[in-house]
Every structure is written in C-alpha cells, then in structure tokens.
Biopython code that builds the backbone (N, CA, C, O; Angstrom):
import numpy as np
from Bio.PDB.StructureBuilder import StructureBuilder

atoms = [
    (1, "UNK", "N", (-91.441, -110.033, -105.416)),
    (1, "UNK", "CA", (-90.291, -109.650, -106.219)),
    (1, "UNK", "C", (-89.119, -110.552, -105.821)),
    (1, "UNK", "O", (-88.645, -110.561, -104.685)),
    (2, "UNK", "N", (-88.655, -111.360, -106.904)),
    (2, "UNK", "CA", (-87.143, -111.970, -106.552)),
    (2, "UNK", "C", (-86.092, -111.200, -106.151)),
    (2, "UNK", "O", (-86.118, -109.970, -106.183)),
    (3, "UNK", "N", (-85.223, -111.816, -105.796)),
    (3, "UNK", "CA", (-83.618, -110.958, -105.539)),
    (3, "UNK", "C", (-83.452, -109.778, -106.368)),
    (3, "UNK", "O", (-83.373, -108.552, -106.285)),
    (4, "UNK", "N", (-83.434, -110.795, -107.264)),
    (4, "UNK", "CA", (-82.382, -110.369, -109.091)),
    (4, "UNK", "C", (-83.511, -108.824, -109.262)),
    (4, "UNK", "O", (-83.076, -107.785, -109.759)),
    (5, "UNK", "N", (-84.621, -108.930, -108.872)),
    (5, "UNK", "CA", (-85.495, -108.296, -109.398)),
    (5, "UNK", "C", (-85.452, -106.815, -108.244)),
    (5, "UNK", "O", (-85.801, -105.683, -108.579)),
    (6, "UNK", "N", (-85.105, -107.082, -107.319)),
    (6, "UNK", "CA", (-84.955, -106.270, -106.101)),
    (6, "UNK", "C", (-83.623, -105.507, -106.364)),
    (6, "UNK", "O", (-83.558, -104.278, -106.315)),
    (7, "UNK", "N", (-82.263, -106.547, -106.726)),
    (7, "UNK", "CA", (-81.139, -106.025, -107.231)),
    (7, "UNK", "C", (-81.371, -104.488, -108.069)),
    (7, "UNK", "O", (-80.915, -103.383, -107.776)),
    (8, "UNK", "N", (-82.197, -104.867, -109.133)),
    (8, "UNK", "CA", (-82.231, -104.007, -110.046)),
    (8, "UNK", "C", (-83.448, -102.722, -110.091)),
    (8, "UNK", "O", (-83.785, -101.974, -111.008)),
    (9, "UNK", "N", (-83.934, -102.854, -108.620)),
    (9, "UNK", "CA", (-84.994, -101.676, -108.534)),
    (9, "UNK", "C", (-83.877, -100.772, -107.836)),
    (9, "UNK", "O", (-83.705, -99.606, -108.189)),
    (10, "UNK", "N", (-83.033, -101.450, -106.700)),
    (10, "UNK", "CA", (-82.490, -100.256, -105.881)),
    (10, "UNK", "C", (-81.101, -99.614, -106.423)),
    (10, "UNK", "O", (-80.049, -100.200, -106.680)),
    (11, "UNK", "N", (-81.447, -98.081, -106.530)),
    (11, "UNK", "CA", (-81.009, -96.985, -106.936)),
    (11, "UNK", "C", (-79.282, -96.646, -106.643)),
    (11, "UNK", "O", (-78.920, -96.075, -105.614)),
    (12, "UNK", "N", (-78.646, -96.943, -107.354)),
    (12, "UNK", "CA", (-77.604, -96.414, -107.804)),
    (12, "UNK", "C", (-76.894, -94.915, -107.647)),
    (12, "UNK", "O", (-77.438, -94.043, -108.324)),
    (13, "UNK", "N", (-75.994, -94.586, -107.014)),
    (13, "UNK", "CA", (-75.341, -92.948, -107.836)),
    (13, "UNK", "C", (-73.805, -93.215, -107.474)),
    (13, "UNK", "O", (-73.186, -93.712, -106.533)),
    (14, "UNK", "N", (-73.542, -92.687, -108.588)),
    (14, "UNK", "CA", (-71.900, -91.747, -108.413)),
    (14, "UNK", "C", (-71.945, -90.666, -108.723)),
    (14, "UNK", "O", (-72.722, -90.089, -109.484)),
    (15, "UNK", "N", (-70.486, -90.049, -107.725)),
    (15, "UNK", "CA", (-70.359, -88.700, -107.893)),
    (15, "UNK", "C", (-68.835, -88.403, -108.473)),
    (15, "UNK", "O", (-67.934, -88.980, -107.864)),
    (16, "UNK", "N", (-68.501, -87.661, -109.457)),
    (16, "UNK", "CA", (-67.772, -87.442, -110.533)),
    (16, "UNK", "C", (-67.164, -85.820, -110.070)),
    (16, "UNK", "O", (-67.952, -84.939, -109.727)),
    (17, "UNK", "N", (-65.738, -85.610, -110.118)),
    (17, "UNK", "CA", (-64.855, -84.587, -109.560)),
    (17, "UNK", "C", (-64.068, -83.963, -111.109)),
    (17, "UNK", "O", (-62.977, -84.516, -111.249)),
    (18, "UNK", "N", (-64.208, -83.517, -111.621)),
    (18, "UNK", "CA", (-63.224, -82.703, -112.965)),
    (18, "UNK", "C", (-63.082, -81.389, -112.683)),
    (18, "UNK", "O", (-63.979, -80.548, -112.717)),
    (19, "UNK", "N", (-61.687, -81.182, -112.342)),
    (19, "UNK", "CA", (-60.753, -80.017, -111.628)),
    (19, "UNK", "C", (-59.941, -79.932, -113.867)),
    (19, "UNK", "O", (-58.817, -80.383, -114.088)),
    (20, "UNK", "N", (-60.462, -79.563, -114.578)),
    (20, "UNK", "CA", (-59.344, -79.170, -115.962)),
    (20, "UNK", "C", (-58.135, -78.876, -115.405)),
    (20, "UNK", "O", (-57.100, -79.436, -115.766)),
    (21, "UNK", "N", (-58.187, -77.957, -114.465)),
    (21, "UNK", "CA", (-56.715, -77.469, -113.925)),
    (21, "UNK", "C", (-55.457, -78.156, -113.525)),
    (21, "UNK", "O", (-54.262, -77.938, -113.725)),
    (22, "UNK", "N", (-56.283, -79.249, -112.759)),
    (22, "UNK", "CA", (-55.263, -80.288, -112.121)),
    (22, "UNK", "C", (-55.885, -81.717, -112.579)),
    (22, "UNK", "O", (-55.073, -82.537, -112.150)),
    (23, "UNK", "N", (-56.523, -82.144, -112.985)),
    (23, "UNK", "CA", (-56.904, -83.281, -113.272)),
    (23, "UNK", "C", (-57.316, -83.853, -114.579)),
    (23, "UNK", "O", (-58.284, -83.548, -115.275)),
    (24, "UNK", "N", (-56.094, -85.026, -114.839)),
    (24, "UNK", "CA", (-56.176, -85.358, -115.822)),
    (24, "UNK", "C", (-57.479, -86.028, -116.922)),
    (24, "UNK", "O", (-57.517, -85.877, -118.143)),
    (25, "UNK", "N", (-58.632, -86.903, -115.935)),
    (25, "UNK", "CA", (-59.438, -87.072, -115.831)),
    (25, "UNK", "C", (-60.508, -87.151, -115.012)),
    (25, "UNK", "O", (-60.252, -87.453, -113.846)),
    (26, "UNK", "N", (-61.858, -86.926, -115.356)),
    (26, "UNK", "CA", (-62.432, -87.156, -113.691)),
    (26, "UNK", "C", (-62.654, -88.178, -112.795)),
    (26, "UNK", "O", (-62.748, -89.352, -113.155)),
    (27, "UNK", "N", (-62.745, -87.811, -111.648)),
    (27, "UNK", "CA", (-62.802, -89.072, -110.982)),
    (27, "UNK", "C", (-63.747, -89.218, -109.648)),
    (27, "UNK", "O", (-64.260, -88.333, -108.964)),
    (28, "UNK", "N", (-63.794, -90.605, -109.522)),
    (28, "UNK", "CA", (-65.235, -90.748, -108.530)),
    (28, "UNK", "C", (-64.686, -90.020, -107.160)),
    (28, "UNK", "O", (-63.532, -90.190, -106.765)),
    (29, "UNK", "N", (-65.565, -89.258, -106.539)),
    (29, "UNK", "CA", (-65.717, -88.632, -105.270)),
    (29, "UNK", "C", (-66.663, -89.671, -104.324)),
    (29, "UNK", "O", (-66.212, -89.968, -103.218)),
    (30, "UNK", "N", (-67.761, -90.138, -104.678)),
    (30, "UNK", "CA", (-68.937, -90.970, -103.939)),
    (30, "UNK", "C", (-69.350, -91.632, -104.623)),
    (30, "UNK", "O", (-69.453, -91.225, -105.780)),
    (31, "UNK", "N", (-69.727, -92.753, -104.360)),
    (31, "UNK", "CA", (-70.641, -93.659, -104.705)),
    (31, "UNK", "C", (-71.576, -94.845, -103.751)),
    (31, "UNK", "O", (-71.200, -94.991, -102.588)),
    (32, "UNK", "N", (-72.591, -95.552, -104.156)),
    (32, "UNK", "CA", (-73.163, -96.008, -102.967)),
    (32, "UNK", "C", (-74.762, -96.774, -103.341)),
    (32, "UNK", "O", (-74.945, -96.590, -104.544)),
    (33, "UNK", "N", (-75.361, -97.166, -103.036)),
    (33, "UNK", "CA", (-76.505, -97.606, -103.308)),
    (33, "UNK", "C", (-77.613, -97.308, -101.923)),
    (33, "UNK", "O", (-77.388, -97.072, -100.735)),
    (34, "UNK", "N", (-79.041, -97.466, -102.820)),
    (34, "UNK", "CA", (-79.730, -97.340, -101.725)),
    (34, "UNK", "C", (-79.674, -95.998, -100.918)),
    (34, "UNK", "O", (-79.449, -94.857, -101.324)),
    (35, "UNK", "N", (-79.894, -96.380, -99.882)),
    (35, "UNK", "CA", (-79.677, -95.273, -99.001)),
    (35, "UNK", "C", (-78.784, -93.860, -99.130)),
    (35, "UNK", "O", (-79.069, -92.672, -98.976)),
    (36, "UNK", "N", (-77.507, -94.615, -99.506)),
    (36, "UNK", "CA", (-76.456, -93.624, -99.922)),
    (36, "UNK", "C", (-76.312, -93.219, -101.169)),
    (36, "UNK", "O", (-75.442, -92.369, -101.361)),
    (37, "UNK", "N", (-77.063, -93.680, -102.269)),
    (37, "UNK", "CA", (-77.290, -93.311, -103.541)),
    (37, "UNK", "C", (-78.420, -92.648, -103.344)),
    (37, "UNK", "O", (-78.598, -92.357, -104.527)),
    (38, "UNK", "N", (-79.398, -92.137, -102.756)),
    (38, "UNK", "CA", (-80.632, -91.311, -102.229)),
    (38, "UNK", "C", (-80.041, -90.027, -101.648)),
    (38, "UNK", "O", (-80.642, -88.956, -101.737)),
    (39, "UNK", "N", (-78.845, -90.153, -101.046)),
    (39, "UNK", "CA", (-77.959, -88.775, -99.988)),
    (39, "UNK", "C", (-77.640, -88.009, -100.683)),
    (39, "UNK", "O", (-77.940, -86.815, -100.662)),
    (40, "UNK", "N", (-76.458, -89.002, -101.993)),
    (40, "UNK", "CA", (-75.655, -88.123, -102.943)),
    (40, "UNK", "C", (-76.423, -87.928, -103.703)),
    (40, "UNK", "O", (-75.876, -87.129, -104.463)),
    (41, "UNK", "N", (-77.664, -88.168, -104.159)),
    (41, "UNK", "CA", (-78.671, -87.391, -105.338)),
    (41, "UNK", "C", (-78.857, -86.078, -104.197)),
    (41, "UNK", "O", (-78.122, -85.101, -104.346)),
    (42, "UNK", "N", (-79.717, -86.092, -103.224)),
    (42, "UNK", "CA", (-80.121, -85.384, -102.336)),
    (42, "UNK", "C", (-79.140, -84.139, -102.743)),
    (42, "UNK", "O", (-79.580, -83.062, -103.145)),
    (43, "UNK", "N", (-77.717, -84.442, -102.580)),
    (43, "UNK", "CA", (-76.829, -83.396, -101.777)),
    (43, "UNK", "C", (-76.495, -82.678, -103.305)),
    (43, "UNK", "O", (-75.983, -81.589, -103.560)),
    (44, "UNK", "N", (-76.998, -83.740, -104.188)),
    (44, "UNK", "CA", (-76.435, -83.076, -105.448)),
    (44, "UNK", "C", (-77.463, -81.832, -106.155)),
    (44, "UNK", "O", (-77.091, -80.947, -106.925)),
    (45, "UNK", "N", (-78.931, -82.085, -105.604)),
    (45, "UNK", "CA", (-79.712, -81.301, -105.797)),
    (45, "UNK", "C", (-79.632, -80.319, -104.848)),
    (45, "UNK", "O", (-79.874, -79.285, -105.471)),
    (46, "UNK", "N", (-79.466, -80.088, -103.893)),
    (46, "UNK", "CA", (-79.101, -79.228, -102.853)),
    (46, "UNK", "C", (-78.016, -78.174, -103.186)),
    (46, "UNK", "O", (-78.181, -76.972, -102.978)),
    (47, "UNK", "N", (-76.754, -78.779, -103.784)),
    (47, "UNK", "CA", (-76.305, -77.896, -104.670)),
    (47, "UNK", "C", (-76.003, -77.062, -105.855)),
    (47, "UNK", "O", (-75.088, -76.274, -106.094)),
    (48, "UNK", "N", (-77.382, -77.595, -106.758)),
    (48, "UNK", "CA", (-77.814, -77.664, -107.768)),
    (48, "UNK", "C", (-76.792, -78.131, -108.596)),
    (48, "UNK", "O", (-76.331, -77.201, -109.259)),
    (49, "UNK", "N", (-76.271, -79.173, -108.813)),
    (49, "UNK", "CA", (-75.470, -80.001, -109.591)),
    (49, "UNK", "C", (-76.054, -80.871, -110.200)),
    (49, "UNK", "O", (-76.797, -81.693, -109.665)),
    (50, "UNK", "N", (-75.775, -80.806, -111.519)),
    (50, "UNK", "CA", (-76.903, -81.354, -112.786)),
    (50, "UNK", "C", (-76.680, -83.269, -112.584)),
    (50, "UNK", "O", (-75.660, -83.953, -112.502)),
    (51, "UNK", "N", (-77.588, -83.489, -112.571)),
    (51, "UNK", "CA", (-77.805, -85.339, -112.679)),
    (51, "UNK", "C", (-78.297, -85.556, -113.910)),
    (51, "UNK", "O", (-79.170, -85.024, -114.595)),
    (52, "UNK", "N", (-77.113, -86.973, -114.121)),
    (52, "UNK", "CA", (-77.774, -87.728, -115.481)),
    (52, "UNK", "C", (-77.481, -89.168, -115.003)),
    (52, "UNK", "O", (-76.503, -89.728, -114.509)),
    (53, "UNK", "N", (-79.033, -89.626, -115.438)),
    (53, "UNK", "CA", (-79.182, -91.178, -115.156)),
    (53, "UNK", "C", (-78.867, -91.821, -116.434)),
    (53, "UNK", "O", (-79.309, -91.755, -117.580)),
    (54, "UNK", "N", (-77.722, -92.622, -115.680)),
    (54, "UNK", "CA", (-77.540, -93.673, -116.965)),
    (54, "UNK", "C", (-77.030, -94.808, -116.612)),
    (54, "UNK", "O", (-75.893, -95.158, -116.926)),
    (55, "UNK", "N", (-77.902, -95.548, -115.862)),
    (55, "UNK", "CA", (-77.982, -96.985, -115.283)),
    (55, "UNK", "C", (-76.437, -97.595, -116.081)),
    (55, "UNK", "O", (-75.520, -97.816, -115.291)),
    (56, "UNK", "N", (-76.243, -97.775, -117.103)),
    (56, "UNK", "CA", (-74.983, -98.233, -117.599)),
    (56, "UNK", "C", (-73.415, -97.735, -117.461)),
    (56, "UNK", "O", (-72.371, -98.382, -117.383)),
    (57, "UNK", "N", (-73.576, -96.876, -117.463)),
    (57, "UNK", "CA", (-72.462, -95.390, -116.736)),
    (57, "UNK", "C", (-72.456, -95.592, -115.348)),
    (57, "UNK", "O", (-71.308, -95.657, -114.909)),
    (58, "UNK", "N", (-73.594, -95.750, -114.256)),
    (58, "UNK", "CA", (-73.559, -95.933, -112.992)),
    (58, "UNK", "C", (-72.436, -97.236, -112.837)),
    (58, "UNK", "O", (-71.398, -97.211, -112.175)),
    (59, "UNK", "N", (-72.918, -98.262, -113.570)),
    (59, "UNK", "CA", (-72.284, -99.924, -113.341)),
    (59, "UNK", "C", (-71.293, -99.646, -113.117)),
    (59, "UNK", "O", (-70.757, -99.734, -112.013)),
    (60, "UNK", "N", (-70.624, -99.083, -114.513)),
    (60, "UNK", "CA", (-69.053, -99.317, -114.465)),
    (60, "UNK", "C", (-68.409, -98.147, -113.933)),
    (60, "UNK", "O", (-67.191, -98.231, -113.777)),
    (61, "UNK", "N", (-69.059, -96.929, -113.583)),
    (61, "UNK", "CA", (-68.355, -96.201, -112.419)),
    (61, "UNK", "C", (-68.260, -96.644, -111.275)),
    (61, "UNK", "O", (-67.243, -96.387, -110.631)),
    (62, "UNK", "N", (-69.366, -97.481, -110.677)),
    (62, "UNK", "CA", (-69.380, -98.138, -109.446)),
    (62, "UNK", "C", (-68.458, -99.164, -109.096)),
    (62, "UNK", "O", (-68.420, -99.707, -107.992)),
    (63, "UNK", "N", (-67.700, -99.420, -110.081)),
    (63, "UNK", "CA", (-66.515, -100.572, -110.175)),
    (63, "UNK", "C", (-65.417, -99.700, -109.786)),
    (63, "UNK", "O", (-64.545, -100.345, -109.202)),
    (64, "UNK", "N", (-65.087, -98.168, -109.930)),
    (64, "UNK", "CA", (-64.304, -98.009, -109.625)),
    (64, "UNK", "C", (-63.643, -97.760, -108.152)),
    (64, "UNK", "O", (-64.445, -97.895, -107.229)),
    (65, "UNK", "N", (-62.624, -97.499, -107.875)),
    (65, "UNK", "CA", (-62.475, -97.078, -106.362)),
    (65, "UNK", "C", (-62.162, -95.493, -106.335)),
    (65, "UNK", "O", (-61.699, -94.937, -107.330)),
    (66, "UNK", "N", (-62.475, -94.717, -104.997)),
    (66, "UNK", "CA", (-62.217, -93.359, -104.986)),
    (66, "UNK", "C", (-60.860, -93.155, -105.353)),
    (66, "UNK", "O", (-59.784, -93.725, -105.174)),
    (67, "UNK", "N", (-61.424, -91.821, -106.112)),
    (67, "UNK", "CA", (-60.638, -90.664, -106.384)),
    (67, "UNK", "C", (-59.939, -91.746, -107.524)),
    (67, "UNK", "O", (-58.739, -91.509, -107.661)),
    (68, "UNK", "N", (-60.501, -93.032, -108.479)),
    (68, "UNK", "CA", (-59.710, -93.548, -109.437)),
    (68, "UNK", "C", (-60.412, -92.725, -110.904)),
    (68, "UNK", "O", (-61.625, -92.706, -111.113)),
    (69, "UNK", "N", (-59.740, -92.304, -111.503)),
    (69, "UNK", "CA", (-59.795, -91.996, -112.841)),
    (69, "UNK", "C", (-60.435, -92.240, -113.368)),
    (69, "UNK", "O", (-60.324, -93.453, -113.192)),
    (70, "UNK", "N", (-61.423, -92.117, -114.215)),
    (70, "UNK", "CA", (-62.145, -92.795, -115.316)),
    (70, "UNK", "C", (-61.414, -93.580, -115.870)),
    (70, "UNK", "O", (-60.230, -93.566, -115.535)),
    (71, "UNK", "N", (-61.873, -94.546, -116.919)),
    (71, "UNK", "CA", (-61.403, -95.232, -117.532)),
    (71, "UNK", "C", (-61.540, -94.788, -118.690)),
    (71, "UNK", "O", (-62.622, -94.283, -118.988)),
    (72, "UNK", "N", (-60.073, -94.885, -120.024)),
    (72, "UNK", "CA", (-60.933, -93.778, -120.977)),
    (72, "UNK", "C", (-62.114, -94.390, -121.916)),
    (72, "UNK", "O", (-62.922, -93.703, -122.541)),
    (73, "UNK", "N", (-62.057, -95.886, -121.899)),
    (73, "UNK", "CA", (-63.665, -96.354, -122.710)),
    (73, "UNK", "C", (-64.468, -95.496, -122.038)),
    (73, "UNK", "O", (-65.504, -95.313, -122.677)),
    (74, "UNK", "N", (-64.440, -95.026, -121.243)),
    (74, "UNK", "CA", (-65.931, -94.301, -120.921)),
    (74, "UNK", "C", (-65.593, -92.999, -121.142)),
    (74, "UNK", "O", (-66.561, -92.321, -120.796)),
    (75, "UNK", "N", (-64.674, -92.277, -121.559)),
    (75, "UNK", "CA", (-64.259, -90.927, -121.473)),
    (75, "UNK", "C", (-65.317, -90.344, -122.301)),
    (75, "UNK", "O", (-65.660, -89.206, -121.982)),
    (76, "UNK", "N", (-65.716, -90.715, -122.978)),
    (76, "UNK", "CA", (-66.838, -90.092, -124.650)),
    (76, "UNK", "C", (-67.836, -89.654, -124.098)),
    (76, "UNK", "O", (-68.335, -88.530, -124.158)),
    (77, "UNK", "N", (-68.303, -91.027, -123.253)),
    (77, "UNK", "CA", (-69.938, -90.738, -122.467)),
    (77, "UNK", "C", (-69.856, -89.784, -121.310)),
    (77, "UNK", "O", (-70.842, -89.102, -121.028)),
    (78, "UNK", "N", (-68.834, -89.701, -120.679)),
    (78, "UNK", "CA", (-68.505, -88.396, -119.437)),
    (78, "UNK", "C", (-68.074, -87.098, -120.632)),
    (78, "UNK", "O", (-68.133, -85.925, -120.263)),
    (79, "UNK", "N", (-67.895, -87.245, -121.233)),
    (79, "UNK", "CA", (-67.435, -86.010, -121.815)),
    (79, "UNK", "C", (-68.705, -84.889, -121.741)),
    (79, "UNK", "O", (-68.903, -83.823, -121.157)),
    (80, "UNK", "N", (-69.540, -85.873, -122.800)),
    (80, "UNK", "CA", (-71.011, -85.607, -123.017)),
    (80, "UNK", "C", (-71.860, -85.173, -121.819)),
    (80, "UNK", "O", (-72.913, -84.536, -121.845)),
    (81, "UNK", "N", (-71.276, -85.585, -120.900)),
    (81, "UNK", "CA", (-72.351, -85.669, -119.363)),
    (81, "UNK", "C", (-71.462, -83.943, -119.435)),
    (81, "UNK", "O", (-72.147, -82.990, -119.804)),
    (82, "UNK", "N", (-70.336, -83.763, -119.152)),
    (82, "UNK", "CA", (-69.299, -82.821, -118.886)),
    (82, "UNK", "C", (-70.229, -81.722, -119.739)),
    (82, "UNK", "O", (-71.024, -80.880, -119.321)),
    (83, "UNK", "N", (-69.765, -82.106, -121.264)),
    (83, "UNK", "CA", (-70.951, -80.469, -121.899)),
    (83, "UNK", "C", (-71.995, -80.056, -121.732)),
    (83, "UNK", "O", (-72.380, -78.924, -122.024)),
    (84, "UNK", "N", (-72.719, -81.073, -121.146)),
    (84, "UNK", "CA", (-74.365, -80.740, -121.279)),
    (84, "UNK", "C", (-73.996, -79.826, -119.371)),
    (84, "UNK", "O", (-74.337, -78.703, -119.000)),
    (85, "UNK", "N", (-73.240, -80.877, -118.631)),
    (85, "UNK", "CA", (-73.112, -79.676, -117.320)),
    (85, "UNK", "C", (-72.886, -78.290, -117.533)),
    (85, "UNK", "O", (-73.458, -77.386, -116.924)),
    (86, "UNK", "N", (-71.954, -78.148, -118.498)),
    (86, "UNK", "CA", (-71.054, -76.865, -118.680)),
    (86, "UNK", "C", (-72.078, -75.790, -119.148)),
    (86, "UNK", "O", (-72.115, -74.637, -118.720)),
    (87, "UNK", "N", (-73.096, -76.451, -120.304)),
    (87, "UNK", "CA", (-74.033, -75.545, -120.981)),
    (87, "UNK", "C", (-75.204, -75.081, -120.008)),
    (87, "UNK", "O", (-75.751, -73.983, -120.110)),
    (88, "UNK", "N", (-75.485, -75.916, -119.177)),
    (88, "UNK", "CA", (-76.485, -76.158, -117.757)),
    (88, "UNK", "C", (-76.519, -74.796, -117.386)),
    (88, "UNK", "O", (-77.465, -74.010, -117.336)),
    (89, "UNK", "N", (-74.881, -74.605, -117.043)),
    (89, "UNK", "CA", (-73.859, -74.057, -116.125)),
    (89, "UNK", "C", (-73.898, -72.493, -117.069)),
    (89, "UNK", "O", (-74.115, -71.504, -116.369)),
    (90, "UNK", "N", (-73.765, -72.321, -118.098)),
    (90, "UNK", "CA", (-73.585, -70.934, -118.718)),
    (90, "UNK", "C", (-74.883, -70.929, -118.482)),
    (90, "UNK", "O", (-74.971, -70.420, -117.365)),
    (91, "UNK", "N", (-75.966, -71.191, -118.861)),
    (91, "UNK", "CA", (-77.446, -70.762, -119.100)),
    (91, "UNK", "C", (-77.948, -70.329, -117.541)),
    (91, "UNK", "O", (-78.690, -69.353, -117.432)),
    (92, "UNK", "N", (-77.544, -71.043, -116.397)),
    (92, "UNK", "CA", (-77.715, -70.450, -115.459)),
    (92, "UNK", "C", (-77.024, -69.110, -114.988)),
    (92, "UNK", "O", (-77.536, -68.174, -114.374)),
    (93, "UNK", "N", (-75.588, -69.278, -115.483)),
    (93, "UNK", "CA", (-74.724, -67.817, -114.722)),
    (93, "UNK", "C", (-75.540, -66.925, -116.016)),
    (93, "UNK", "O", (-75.139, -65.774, -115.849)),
    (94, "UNK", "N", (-76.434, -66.927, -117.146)),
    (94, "UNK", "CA", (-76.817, -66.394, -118.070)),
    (94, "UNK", "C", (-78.057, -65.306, -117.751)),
    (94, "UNK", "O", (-78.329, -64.133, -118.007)),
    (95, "UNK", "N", (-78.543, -66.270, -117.141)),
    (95, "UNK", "CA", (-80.167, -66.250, -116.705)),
    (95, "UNK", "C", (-79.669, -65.440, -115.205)),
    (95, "UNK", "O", (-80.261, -64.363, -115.272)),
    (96, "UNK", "N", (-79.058, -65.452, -114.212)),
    (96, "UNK", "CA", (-78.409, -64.745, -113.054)),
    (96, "UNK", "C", (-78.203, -63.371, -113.452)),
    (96, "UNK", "O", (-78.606, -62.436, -112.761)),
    (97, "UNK", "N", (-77.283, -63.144, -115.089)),
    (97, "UNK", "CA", (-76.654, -61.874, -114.861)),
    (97, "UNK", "C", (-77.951, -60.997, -115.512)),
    (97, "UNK", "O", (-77.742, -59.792, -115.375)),
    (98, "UNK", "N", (-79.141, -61.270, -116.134)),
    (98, "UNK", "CA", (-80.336, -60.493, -116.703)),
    (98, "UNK", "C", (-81.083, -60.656, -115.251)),
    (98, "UNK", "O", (-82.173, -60.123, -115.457)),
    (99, "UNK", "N", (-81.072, -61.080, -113.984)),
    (99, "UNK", "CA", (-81.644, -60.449, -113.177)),
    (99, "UNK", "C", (-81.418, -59.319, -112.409)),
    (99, "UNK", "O", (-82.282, -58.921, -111.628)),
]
sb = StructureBuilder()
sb.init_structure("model")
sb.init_model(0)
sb.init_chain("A")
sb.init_seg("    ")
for serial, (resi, resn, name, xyz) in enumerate(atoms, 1):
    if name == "N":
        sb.init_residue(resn, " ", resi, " ")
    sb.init_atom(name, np.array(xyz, "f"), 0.0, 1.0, " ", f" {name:<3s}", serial, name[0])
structure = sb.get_structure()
C-alpha cells in the first residue's frame, strides 16, 4: 500500500457540542485520527451517542480548531446529522418510558 493509499485507510472522527441554549452553532469538542479517532468513536459508543460517517464532513471539520463554530456551508449537513440525533434520541427516551 502507498502513502496516499495508507492516508486514506486511517480513520478519522470529530466530536460535535450543540448546547441550543447557549450556542450559536455547534462546535468541535475532539478530533483526531487513528488512534484517537478509534477513542472518540469508542467513548461515543460508550455513551450511546449516535455516529454518522461522512468521510467528507470529517475533512472539513477536521480543519477546524476547538470549540470553533461550524462553518455555516456546512450548517445543512450538521443540521441533518442534528435531526436524525434528536429522533434517535425521542425513540429511545420512547422505547425507556413503555418499559
């Protein structure tokens, strides 16, 4: 396997903070590759916090620096990540209160 080719096997994550209350947009908490993109999946399943892979969304979050804002070109595609959490999120407190 070349570089370029190695570049693009190892694994990616960011981690994304949206407070509605206080925050205008969300913003990166973690990010990291490799090793540390393996932790924050880890820690994100550990707290059952919904993951969505989207190799293209990773890039240009990974450009950012902590605790920086989204950018709003990407606001559409986090939005989307945002509802599908939220619905995640009712269907579980849903499925909790019929036990």
């Amino acid at each position: 396997m070349d570089s370029k080719e190695e570049r693009k096997s190892i694994k990616k994550a960011v981690a994304l903070r949206y407070l509605p209350e206080t925050d205008r947009a969300p913003k990166v908490t973690a990010k990291g590759s490799g090793k540390v993109a393996q932790k924050i999946i880890e820690l994100a399943q550990k707290h059952g916090i919904p993951i969505e892979e989207d190799p293209a969304l990773v890039q240009i979050l990974s450009q950012l620096d902590f605790y920086q804002e989204i950018p709003p070109s990407v606001y559409v595609v986090v939005a989307e990540i945002l509802a599908f959490i939220y619905s995640m999120n009712n269907r579980w407190c849903n499925l909790k209160r019929k036990e």
